[in-house]
Backbone bond lengths (Angstrom), bond angles and torsions (degrees), N, CA, C in turn:
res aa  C-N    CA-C-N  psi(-1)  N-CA   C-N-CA  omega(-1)  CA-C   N-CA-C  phi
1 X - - - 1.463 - - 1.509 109.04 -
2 X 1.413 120.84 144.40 1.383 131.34 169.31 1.871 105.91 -34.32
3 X 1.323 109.74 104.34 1.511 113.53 -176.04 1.682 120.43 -80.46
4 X 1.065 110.30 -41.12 1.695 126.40 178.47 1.355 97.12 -51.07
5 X 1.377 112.98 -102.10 1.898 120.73 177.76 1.336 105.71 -24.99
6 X 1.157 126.12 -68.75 1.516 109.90 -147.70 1.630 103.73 -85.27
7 X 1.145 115.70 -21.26 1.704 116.49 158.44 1.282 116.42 -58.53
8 X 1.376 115.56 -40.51 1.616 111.27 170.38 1.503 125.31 -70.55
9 X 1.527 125.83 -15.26 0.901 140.68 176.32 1.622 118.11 -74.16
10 X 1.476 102.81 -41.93 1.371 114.79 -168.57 1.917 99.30 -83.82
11 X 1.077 114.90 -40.04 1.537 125.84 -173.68 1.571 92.13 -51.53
12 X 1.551 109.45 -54.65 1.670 103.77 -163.16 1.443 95.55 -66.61
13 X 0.942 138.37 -39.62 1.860 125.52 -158.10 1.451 83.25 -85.09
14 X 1.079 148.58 -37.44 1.027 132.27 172.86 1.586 146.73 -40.72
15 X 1.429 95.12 -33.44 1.897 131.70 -161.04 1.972 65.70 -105.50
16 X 1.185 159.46 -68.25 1.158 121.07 -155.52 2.013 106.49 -111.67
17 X 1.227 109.34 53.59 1.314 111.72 -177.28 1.310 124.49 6.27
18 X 1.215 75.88 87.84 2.151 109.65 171.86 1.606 103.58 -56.95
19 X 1.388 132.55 138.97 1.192 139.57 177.75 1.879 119.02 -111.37
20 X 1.343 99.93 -34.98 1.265 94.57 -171.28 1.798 123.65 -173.40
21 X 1.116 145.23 148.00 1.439 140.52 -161.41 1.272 95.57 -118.91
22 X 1.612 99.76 157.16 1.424 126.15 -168.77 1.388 105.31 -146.06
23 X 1.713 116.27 73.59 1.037 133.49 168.46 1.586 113.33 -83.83
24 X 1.434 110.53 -165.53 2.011 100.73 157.66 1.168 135.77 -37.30
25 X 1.573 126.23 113.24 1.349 96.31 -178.18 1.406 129.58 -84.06
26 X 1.314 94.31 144.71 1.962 117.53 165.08 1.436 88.30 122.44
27 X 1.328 124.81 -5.93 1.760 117.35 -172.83 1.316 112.17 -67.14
28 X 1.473 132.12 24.07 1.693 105.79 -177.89 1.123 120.78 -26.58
29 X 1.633 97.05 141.53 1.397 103.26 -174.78 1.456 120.90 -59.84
30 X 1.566 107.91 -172.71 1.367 110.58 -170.45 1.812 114.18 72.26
31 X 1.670 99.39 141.25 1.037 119.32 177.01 2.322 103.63 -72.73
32 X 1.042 103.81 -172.96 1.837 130.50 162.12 1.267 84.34 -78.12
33 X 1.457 99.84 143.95 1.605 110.76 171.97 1.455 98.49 -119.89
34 X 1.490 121.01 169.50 1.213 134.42 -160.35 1.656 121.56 -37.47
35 X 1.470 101.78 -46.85 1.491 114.16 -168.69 1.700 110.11 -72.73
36 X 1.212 128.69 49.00 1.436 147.15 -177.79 1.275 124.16 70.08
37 X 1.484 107.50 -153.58 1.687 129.19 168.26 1.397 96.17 -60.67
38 X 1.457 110.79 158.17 1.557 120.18 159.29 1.115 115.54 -136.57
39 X 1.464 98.60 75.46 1.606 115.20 149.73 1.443 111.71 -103.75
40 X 1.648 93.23 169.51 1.347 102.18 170.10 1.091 154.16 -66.68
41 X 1.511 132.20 117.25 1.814 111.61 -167.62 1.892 87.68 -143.97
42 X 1.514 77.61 159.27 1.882 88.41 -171.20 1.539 108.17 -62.87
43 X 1.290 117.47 172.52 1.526 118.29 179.85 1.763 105.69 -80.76
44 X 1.121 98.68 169.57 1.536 115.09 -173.26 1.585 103.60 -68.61
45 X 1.297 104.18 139.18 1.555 107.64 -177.70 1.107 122.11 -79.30
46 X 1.351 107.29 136.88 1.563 123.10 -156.36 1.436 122.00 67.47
47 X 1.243 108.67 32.57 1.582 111.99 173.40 1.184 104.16 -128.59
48 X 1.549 130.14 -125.32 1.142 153.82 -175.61 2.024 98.34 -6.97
49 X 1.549 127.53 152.14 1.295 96.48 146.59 1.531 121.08 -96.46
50 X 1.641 127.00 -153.02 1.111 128.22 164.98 1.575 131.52 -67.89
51 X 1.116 106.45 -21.65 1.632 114.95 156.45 1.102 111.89 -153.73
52 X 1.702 141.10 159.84 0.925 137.16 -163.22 1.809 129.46 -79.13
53 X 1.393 127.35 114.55 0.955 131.45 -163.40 1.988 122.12 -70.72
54 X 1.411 112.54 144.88 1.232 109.66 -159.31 1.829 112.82 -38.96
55 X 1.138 134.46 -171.54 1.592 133.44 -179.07 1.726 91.72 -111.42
56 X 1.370 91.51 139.40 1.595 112.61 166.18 1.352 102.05 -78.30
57 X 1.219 99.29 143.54 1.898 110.63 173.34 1.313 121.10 -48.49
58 X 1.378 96.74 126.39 1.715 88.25 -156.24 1.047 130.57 123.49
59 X 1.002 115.97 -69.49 1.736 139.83 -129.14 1.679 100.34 -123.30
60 X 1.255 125.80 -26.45 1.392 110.68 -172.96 1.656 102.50 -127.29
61 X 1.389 100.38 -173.56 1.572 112.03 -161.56 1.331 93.52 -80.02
62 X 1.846 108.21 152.57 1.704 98.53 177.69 1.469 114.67 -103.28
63 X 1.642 132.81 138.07 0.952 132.80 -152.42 0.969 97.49 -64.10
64 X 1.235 163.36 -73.51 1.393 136.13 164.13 1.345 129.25 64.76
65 X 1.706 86.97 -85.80 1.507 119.77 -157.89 1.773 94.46 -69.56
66 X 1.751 93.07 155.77 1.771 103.17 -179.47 2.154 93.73 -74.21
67 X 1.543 91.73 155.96 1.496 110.86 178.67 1.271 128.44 89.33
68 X 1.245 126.16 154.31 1.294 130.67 160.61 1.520 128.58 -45.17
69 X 1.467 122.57 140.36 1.518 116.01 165.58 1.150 117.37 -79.32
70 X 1.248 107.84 158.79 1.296 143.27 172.13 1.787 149.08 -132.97
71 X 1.031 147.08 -157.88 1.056 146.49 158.57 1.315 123.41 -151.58
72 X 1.208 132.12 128.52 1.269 156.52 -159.06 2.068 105.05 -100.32
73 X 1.153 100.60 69.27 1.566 108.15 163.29 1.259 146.31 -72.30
74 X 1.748 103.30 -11.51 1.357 108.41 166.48 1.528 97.06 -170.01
75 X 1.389 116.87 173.79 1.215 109.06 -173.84 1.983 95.46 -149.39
76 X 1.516 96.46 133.75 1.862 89.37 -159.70 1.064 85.39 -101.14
77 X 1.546 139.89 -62.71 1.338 112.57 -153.98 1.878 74.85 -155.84
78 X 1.981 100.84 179.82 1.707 95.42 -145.46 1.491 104.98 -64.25
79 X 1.658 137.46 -4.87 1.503 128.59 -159.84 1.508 98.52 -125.23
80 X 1.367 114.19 -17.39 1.625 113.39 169.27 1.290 137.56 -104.01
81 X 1.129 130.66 109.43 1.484 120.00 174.50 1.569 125.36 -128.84
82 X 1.906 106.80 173.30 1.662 70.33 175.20 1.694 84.02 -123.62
83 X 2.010 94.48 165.64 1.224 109.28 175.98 1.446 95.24 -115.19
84 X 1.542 100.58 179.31 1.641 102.50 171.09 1.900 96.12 -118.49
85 X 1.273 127.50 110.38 1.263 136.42 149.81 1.120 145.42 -82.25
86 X 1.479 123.81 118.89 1.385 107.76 -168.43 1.185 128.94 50.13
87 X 1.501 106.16 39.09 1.243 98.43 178.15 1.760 127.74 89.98
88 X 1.082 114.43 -6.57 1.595 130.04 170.28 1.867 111.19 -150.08
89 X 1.974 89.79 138.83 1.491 87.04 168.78 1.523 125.09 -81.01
90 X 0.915 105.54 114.82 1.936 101.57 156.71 1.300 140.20 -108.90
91 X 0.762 127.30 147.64 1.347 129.17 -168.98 1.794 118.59 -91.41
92 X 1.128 117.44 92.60 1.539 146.96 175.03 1.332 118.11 -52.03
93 X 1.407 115.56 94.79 1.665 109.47 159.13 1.011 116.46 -101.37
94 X 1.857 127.62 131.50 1.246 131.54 -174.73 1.247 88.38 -84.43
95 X 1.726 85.03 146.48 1.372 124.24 -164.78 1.596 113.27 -92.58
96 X 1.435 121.46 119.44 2.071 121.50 -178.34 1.383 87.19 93.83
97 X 1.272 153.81 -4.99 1.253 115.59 -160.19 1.814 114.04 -127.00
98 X 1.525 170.15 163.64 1.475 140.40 144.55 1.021 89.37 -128.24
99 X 1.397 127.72 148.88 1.094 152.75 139.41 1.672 107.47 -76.21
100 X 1.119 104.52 149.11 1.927 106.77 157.16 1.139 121.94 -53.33
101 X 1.624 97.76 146.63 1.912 106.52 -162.89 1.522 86.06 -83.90
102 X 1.749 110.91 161.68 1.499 121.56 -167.11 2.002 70.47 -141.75
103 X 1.281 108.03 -65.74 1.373 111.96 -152.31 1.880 105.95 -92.88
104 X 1.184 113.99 31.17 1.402 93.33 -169.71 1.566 114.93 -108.44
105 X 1.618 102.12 121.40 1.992 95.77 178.85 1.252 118.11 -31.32
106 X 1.449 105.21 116.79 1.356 117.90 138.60 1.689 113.65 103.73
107 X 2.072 95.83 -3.25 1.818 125.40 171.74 1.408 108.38 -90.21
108 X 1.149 126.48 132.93 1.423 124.67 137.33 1.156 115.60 -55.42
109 X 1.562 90.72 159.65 1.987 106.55 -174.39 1.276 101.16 -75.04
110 X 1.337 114.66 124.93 1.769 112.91 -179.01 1.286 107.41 -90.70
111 X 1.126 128.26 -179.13 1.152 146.09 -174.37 1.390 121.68 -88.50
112 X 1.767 99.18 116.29 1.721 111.67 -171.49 1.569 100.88 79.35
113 X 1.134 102.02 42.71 1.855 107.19 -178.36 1.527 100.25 -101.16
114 X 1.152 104.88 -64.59 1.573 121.06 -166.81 1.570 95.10 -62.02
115 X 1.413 122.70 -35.15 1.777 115.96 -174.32 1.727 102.79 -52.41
116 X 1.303 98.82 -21.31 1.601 100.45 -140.81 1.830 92.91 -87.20
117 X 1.458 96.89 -41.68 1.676 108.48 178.75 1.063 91.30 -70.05
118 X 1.132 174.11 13.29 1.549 165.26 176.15 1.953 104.62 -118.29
119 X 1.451 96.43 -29.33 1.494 90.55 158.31 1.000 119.91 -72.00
120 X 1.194 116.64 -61.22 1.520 120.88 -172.57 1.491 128.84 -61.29
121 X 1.499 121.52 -20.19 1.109 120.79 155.10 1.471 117.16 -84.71
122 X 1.022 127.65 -24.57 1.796 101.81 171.47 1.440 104.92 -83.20
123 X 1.410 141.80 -14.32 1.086 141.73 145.50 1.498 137.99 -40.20
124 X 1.273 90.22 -34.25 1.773 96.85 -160.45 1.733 90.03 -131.53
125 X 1.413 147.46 -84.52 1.110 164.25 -95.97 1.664 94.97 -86.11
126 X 1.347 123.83 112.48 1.366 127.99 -179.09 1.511 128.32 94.69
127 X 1.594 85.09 -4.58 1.647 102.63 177.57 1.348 126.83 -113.06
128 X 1.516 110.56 135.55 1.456 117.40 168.40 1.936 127.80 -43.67
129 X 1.057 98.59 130.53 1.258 107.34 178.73 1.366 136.52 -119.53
130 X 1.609 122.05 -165.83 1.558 104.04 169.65 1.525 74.31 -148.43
131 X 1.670 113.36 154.47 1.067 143.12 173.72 1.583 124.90 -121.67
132 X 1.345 124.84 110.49 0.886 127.15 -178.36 1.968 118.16 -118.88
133 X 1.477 102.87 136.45 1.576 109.94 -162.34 1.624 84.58 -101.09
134 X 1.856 92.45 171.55 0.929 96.24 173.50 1.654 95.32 -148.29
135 X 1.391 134.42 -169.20 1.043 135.36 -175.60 1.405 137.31 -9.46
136 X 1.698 97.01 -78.82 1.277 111.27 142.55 1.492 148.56 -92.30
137 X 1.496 136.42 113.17 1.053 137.29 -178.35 1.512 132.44 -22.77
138 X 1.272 127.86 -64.39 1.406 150.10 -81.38 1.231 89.13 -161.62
139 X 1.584 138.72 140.96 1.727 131.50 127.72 1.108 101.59 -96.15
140 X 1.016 111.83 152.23 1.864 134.59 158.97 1.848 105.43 -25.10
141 X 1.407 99.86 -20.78 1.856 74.84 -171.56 1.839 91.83 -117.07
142 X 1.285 107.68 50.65 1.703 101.15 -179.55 1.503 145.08 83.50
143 X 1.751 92.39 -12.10 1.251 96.17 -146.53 2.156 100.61 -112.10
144 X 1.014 134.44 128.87 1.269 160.25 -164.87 1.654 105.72 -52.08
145 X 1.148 123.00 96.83 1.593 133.23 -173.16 1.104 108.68 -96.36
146 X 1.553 115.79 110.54 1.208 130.61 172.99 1.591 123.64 -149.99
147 X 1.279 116.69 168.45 1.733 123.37 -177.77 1.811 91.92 -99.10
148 X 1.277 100.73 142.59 1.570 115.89 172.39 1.273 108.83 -105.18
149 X 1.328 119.60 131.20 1.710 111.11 179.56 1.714 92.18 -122.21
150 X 1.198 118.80 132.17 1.826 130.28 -178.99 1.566 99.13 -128.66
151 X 1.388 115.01 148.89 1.321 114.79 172.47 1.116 103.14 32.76
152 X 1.305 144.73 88.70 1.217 138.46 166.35 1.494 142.21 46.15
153 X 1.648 107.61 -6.81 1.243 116.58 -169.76 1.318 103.16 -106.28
154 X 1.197 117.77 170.38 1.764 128.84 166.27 1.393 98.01 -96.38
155 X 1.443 110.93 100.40 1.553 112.11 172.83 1.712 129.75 -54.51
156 X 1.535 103.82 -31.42 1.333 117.72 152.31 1.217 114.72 -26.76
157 X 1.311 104.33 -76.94 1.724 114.20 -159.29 2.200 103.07 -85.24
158 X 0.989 111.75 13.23 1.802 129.94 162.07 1.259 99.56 -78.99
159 X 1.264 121.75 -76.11 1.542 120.76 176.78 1.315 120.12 -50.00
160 X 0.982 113.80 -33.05 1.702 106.86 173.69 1.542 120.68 -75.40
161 X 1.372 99.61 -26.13 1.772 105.77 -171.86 1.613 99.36 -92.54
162 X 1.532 130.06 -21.58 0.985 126.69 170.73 1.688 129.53 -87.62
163 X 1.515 94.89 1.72 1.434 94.23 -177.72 1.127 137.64 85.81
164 X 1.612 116.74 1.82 1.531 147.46 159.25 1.724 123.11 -73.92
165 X 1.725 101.22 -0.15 1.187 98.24 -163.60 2.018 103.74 -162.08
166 X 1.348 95.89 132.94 1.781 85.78 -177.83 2.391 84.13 -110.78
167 X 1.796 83.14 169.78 1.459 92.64 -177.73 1.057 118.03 -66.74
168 X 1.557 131.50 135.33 2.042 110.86 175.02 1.324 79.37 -158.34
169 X 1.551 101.14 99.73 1.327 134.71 166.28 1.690 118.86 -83.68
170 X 1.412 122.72 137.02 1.156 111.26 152.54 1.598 125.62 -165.88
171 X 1.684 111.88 119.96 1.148 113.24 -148.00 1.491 103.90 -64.35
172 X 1.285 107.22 161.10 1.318 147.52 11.67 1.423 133.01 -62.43
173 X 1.748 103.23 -36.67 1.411 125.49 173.55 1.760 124.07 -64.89
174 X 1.463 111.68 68.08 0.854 117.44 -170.10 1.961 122.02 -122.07
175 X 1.681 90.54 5.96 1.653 91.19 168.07 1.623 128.84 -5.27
176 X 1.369 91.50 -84.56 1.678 97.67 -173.46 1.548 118.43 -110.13
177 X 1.884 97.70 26.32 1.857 84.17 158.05 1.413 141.43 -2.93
178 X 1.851 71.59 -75.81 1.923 79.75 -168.87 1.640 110.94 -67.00
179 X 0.776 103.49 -42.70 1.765 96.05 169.16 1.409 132.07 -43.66
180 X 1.377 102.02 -32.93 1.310 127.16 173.80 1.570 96.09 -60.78
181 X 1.551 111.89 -91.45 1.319 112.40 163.15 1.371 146.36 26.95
182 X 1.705 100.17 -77.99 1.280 123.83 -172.79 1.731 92.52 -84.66
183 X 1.137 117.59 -24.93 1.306 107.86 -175.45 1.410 109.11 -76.17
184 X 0.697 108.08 -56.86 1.627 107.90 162.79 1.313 138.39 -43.73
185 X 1.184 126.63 -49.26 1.421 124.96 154.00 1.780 130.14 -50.69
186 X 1.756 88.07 -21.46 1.697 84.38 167.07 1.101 119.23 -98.28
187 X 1.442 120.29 -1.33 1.130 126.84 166.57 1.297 121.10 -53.26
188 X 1.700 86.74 -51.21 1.574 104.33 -165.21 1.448 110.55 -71.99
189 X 1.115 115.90 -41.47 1.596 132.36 176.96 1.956 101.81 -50.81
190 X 1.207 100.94 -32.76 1.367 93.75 -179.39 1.345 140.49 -135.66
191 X 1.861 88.63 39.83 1.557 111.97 -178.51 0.809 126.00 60.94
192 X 1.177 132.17 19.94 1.582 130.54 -144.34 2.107 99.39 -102.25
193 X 1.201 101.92 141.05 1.940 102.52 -168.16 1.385 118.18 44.66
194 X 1.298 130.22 -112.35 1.564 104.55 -179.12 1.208 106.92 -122.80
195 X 1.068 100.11 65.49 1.633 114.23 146.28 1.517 113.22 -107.73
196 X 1.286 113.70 -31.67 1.145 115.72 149.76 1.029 155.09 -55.31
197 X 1.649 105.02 -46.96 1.266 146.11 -161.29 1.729 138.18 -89.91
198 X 2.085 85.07 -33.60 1.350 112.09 164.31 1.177 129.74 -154.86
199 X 1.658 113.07 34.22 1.141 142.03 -160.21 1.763 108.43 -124.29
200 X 1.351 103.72 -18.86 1.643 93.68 -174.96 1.037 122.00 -58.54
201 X 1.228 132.09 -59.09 1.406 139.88 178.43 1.616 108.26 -23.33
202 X 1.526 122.33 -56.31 1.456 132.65 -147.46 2.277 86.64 -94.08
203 X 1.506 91.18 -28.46 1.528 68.36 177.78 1.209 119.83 -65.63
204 X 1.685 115.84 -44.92 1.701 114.24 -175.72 1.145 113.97 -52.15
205 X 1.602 136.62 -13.44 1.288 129.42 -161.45 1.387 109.21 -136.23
206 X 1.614 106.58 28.61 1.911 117.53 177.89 1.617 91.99 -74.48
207 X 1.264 116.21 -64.17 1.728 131.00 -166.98 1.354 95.80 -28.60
208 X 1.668 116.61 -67.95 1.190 111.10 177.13 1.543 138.30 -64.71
209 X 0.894 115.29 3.39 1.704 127.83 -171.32 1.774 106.05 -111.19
210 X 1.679 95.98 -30.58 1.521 84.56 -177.47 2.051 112.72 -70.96
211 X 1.509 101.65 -20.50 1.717 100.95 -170.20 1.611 97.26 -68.58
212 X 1.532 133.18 -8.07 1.436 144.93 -162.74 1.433 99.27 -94.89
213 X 1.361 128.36 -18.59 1.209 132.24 -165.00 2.143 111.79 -92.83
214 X 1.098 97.95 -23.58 1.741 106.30 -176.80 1.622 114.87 24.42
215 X 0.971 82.38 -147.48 2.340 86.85 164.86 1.057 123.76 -67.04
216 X 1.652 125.23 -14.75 1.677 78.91 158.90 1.214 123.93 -114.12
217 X 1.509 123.64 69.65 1.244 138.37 121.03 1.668 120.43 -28.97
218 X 1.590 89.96 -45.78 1.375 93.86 -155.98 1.676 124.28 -75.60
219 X 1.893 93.11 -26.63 1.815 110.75 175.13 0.979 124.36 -130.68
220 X 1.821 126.09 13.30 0.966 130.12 -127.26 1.843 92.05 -124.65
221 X 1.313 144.40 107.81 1.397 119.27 -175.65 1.507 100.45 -71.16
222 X 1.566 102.14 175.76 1.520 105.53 -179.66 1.406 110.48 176.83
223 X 1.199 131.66 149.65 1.022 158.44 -80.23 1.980 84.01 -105.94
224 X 1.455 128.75 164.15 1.170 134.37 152.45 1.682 112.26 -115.44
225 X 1.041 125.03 -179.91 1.704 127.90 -178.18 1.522 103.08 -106.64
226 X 1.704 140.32 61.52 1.270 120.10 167.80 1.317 113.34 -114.84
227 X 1.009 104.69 66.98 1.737 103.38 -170.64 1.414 95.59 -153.42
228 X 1.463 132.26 117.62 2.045 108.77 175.67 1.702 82.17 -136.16
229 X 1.464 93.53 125.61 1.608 98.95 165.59 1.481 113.08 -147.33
230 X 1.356 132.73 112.70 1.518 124.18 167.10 1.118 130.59 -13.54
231 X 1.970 135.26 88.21 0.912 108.60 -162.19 2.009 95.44 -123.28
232 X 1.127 107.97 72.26 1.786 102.13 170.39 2.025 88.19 88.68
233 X 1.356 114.06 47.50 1.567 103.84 173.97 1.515 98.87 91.52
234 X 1.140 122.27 -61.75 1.555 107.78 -163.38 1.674 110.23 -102.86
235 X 1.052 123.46 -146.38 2.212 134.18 -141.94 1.694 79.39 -122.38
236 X 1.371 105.32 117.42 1.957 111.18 150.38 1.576 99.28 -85.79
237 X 1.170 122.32 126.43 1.713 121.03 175.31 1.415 94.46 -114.61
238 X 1.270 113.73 166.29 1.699 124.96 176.73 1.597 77.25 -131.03
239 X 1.213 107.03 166.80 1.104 122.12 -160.12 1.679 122.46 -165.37
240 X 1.718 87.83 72.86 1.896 77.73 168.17 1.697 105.92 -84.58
241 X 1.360 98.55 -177.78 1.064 115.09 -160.77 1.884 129.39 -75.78
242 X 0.689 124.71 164.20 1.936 114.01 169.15 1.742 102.81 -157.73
243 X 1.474 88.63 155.79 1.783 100.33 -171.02 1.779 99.89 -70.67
244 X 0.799 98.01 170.09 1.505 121.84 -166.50 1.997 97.85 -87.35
245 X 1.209 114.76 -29.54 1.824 138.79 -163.58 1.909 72.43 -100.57
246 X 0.873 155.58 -58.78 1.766 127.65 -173.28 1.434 105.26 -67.02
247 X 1.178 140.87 -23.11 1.729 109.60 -171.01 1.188 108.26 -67.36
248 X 1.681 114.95 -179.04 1.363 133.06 173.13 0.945 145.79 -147.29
């Protein structure tokens, strides 16, 4: 991908910690990844049951938590997986959040992708869950948008505070933004996954990119960081857009 521009783009939202894009809504980012359509089809016979059975001690989500249960049957890449609900598998994209594509036609594996799928399956993969919707259902490519809550946490907002995950917001689905948010900036503040990891380059050279930025800060959309791919030493970013009123 064109390295100059879109490196300069990502450096500046960077130097003032960009939170999140406001493309179409319900589009979370990211393309379908390899393993098909994501619609719905029943679970494999003689597996799954017809709705999901209480959690063994331990081992499953505590009722507690907001949403429906679920089950976590496979896990494709770090923000998608599928569960089997009620009785059918679907395939789950968490909602505000991307990790780097590992599995996506026709992408290379970006950088700190595979860390992220390796989170998310010892995290998630075989385990009971809770699912929580929000506005809109649906992304554009089929696939079931929701927040995962495990052990008590919003797994969503895990990946973001751990550095497996930058913000990619888009309203309507905007519950726990700000949570998102704040998670992120401490991330960033403290290197933590690839901010560390595949972020150096663009940090040494934020200082300088932000004096490049002048007024239009102020009306100007511009670029967010959800894209990390090895490109010659430094970050290929794609870059839809975000309002100028989200940075921070």
């Amino acid at each position: 991908m064109p390295g100059a521009s879109r490196f300069g783009h990502w450096v500046v939202v960077l130097a003032l910690t960009a939170a999140c894009s406001s493309t179409a809504p319900g589009a979370d980012a990211g393309p379908p990844d390899a393993a098909g359509p994501a619609t719905s089809r029943p679970p494999p016979t003689g597996g799954a049951p017809s709705a999901p059975q209480p959690p063994a001690a331990g081992t499953g989500a505590p009722a507690a938590m907001p949403g429906a249960p679920a089950r976590v049957v496979r896990v494709i890449d770090g923000d998608t997986v599928e569960v089997v609900f009620r009785g059918t598998v679907l395939v789950i994209r968490l909602i505000g959040i991307d990790t780097p594509e590992t599995v996506a036609p026709g992408q290379a594996v970006m950088c700190y992708g595979p860390e992220a799928t390796r989170f998310t399956r010892s995290r998630l993969e075989g385990r009971r869950v809770n699912l929580e919707f929000d506005v809109e259902r649906l992304d554009p490519f089929g696939r079931t948008l929701a927040y995962v809550w495990v052990d008590g946490e919003l797994f969503n907002e895990v990946l973001v505070a751990r550095g497996y995950a930058s913000v990619s917001t888009f309203p309507p689905n905007v519950r726990y933004v700000d949570r998102f948010v704040d998670a992120q900036r401490r991330a960033r503040e403290a290197g933590r996954g690839f901010w560390g990891a595949c972020a150096a380059d663009a940090a040494a050279a934020a200082d300088g990119a932000r004096a490049s930025l002048g007024a239009r800060a102020a009306s100007t959309p511009l670029a967010t960081p959800n894209r990390f791919a090895r490109t010659s030493g430094c970050l290929g970013i794609s870059e839809p857009p975000i309002s100028a009123d989200r940075l921070g």
